[in-house]
N, C-alpha and C positions, 0 to 999 in steps of 0.2 A: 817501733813504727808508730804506735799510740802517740808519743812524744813529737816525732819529726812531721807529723804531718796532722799534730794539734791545733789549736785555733791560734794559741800562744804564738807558734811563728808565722804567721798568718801572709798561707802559702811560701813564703821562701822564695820569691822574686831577687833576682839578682839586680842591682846591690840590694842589701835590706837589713836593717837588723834581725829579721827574723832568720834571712840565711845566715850571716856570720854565729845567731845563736848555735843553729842547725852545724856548724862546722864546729864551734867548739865542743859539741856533743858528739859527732863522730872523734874526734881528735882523741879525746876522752875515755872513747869504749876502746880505740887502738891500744892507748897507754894501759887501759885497765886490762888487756889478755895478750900485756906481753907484747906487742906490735912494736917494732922499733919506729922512730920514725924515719920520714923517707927523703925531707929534703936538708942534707944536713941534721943539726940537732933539732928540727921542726917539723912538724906537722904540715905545714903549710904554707904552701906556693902563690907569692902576691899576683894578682891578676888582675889589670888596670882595666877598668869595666866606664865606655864611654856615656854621661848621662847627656841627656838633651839639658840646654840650659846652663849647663857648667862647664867652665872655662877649663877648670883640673879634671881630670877622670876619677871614678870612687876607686874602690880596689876591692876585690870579693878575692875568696881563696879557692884556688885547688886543695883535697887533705889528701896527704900520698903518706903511705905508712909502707913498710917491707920487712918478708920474715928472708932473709938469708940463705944462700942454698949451704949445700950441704960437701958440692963437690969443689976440693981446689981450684979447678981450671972453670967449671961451670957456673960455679956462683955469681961470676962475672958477666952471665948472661942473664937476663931478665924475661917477665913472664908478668903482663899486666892484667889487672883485673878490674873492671869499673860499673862506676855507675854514676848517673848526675844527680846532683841533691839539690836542685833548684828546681821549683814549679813557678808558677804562671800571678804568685800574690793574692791582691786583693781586691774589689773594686768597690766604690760606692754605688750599695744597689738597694733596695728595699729586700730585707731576709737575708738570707746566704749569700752573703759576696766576699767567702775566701775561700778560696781554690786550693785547698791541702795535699791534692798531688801523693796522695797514700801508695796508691799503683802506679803511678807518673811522677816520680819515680822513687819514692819513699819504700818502696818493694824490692829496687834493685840495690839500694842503696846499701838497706837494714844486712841484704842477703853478702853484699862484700865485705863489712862489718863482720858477720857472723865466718865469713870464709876465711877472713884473717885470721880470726880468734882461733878455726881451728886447726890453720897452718901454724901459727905461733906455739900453739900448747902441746902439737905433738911430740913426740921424742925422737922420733925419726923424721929427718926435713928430707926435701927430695933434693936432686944436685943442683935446678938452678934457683936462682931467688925468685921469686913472689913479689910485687907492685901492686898494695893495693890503692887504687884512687877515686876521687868520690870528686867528679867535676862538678864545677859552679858554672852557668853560661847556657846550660845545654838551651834551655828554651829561648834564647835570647842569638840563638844561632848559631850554636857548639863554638862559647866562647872561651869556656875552660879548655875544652878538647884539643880547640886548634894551639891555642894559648902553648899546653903544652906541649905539643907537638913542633914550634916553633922554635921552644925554650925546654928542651927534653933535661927534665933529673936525672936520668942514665941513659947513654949512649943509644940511641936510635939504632947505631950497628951493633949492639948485642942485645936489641928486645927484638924475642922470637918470633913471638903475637901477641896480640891481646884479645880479651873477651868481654865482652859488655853484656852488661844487665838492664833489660828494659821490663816493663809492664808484665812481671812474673809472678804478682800475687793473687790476680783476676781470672778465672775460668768463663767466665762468659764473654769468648770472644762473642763480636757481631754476627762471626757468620757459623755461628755454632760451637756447643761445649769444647773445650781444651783441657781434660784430664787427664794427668799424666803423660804430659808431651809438654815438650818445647819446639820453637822452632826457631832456625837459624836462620837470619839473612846473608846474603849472598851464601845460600849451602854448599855451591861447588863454583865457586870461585876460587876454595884455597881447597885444602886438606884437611879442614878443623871439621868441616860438616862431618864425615864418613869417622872421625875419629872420637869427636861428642855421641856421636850415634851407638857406637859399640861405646861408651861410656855408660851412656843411659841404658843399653840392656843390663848392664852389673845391678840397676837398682828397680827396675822394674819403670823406664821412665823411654817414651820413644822419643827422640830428636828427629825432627827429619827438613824437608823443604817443603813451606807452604807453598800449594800452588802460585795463589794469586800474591799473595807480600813481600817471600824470601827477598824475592830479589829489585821489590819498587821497594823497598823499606832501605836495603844496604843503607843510602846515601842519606837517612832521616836522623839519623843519632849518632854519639861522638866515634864511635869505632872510623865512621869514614876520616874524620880527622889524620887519625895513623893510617890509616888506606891508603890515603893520597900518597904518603912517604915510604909509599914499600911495606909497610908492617900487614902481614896476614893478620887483620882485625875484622870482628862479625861480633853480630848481639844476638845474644840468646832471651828470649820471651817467650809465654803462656800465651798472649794475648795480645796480637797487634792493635786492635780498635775494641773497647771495650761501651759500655751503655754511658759511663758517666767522663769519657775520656776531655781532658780540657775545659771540665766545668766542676763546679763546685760539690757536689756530689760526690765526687773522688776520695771516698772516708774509707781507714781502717777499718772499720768494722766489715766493710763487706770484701775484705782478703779473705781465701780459700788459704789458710793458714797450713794445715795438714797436707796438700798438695805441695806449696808454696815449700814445705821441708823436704819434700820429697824432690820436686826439680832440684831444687839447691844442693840434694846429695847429689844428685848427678852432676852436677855442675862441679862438683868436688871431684870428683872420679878422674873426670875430664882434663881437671887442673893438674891434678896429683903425675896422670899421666906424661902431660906434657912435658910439667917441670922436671920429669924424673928421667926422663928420654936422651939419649943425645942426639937423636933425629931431630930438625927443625921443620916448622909446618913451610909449607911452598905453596905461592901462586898455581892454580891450574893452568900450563900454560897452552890448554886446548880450549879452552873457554874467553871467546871474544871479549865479553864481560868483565875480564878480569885483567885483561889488557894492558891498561892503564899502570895499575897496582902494581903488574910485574913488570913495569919498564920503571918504575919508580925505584921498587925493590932493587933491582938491577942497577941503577944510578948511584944509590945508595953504598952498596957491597962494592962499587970501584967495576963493573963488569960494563961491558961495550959491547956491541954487533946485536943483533937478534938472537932467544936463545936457541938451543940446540931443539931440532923435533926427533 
């Protein structure tokens, strides 16, 4: 995290060299613990990023790595995990004008990173595969997300869910401490809320729904992306709105690092779970909310009519 959210890449504004650096250093720590990669023999998914001013568009990367499942039939089905690795740059200002994005999102980034490495290293894989991805775009208005969602590296009809990593290394929400919890947007829109939740009892960690965010947050980061298309996707964070959120101040040093291990195992639990399941998560289809999602899902899978109450 020290690294990706250094002065060197200076913020990680999409396009930039600073994110392309940031991509080839994830790509990196994938290959260095065993990560296969994800698109093809590459790391990385070109994503045409439109600039003002230029005729061409630039191109920034999605980095998708995958560990394999484990079962014949299941392996074939997927189970994504993300986070965006692109913050807000730099600006010309007198003092502090780079926006290093440590907790936004250099926290959820480090943590998919770390999740791969220790899906990869285990000896026992669960039966389905693992997707891990590390979007370019997000701030720029989930342009990796949708990107991929558009131009899926594996079949949209066999990725189960996904899970997103946002602002998970900060404990001082705004509206008060977040120790050992996380919280899920849209929590019961699917099935994933209730079953991260009994994940997090394994490690001493509560998921639950925030009153006031769970559900104005959904549609704020790349999960809705796959929402839109049917995919049961939700982001897991410590901390919706934090003191230095979107401004330059956003430094590694002030990550709650020991909590930050701590979510993260749960967040492992959760995974392990899922992929290991042949149950797949579902739309709540009691919840107006979620509506949308499951008529998507349903257009998807080839189904028609309204479903069954």
């Amino acid at each position: 995290l020290s690294f990706l959210a250094s002065d060197l890449l200076e913020g990680r504004a999409t396009p930039s060299r600073g994110l392309d650096l940031a991509a080839e250093y994830i790509a990196a720590q994938f290959r260095r613990y065993g990560v296969a990669p994800g698109v093809g023999d590459s790391y990385f998914q070109k994503v045409p990023i439109t600039v003002r001013g230029q005729s061409e568009p630039a191109n920034a990367h999605n980095v998708v790595g995958i560990v394999r499942g484990s079962d014949p039939v299941l392996k074939d089905t997927y189970l994504l995990i993300s986070a965006h690795y692109d913050h807000l740059g730099s600006r010309e200002v007198e003092g502090d004008g780079i926006y290093n994005g440590a907790n936004d999102d250099g926290s959820g980034t480090v943590a998919v990173i770390e999740l791969a490495a220790a899906f990869a290293r285990s000896e026992t894989k669960p039966k389905r595969s693992l997707v891990f991805l590390a979007f370019c775009g997000e701030e720029r208005g989930l342009v990796g997300s949708r990107f991929f969602g558009a131009n899926p590296v594996y079949p949209l009809e066999r990725t189960i869910a996904m899970v997103n990593l946002e602002h998970i290394g900060r404990t001082d929400d705004l509206e008060g401490p977040r120790v050992g919890a996380l919280s899920m947007t849209g929590y019961d829109f699917s099935d994933l809320g209730p079953l991260f939740a009994e994940a997090g009892k394994q490690v001493g960690v509560e998921v639950q729904k925030h009153a006031r965010n769970s559900d104005s947050f959904f549609a704020r980061s790349d999960n809705v992306a796959l929402a839109a298309l049917g995919v049961p996707a939700h982001t897991l964070c410590t901390a919706f709105l934090f003191p230095e959120y979107h401004q330059p101040g956003d430094h590694w040093e002030k990550v709650d690092f020991a909590n930050m291990g701590k979510v993260v195992r749960a967040v492992a639990v959760g995974l392990w779970g899922l992929a290991d399941s042949q149950a797949e998560p579902k739309w709540n289809e009691s919840n107006p909310k979620a509506e949308r999602y499951l008529r998507a899902w349903r257009e998807r899978r080839g189904l028609s009519g309204p479903p069954a109450r």
